[in-house]
N, C-alpha and C positions, 0 to 999 in steps of 0.2 A: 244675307246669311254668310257666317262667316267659314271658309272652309275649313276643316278637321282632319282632312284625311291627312295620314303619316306620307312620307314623302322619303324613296327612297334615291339611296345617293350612291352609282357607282363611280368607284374609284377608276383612275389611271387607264383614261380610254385616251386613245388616240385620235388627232383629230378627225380622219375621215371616217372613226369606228363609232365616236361620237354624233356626230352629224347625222349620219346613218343610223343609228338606235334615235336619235331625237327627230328623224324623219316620220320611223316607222310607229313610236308610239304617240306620236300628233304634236298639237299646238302647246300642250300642258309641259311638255319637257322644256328642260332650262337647262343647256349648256353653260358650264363655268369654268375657268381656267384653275386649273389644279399647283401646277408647278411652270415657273419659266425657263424660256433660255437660257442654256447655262453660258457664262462669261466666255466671249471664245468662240461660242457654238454658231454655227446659221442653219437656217430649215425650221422647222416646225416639230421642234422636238422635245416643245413640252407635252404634258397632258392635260387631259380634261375632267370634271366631272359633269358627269349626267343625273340631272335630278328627278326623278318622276314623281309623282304626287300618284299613289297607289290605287291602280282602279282594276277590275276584272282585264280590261283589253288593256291597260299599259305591261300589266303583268305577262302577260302572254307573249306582248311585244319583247319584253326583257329575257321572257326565258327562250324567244325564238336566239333574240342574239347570242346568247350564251351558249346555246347549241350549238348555233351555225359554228363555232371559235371552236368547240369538242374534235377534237383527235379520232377520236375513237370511242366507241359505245364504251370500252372496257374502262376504259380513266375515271378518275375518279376527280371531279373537278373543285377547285377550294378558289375564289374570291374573294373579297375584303369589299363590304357596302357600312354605309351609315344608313340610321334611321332614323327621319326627322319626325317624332309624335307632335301627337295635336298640342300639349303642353310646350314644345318649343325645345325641349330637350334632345339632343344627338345623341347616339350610341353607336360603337361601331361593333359589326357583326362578321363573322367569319361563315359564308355559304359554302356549304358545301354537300356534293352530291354524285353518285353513280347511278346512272341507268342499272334496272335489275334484269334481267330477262322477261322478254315479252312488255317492256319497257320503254319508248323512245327516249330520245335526248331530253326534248321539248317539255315533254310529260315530267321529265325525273325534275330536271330545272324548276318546272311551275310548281312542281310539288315542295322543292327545296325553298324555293321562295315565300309560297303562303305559309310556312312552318316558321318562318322567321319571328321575334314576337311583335305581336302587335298585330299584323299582316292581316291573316284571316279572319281575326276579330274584326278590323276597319272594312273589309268584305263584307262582313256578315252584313254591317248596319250603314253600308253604304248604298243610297239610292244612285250612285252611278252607275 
């Protein structure tokens, strides 16, 4: 069977922030190099992208890390991801989100997430 689910893609992680998101949503994420070295530079100061292939617990993982990075319940947080649909096509999408009152971080994140499009439809009719 051939997988379907959309696959989503953050932007402009850093290596050890990368790592750590592809730790904690499992074996399925795929670290990529986003941007290199710049001419000159030493260290590790490109970035990465992380790709999750969309599932109930990858998601949770993502909106945990997007939390943990939150400032403050008050902020209002905006991110830049791609969405890789089962047709093979990318889009890039602008996330964005505020905790409301009586709200966590976590919660506001996953909610900003499954609104994204595609997302909660690949939920609905995903036996993962």
């Amino acid at each position: 069977m051939i997988d379907e689910r959309p696959v989503l893609r953050l932007l402009g992680c850093g290596r050890s922030e990368a790592r750590e998101l592809a730790e904690s949503v499992g074996a399925e994420a795929a670290i990529l190099s986003e941007e290199s070295l710049p001419i000159g530079g030493y260290g590790d100061v490109g970035t990465r992208i992380v790709a999750v292939p969309v599932t109930d617990r990858a998601l949770r993982a993502v909106a945990r890390h997007l939390a943990a990075r939150q400032q403050s319940l008050a902020d209002t947080v905006t991110v830049l991801v791609e969405i890789d649909d089962a047709a093979g096509t990318r889009h890039k999408e602008t996330l964005t989100y505020k905790a409301v009152p009586g709200q966590g971080a976590i919660q506001a994140a996953q909610a900003a997430l499954r609104a994204l499009p595609g997302i909660a439809e690949a939920l609905e009719r995903s036996p993962w």
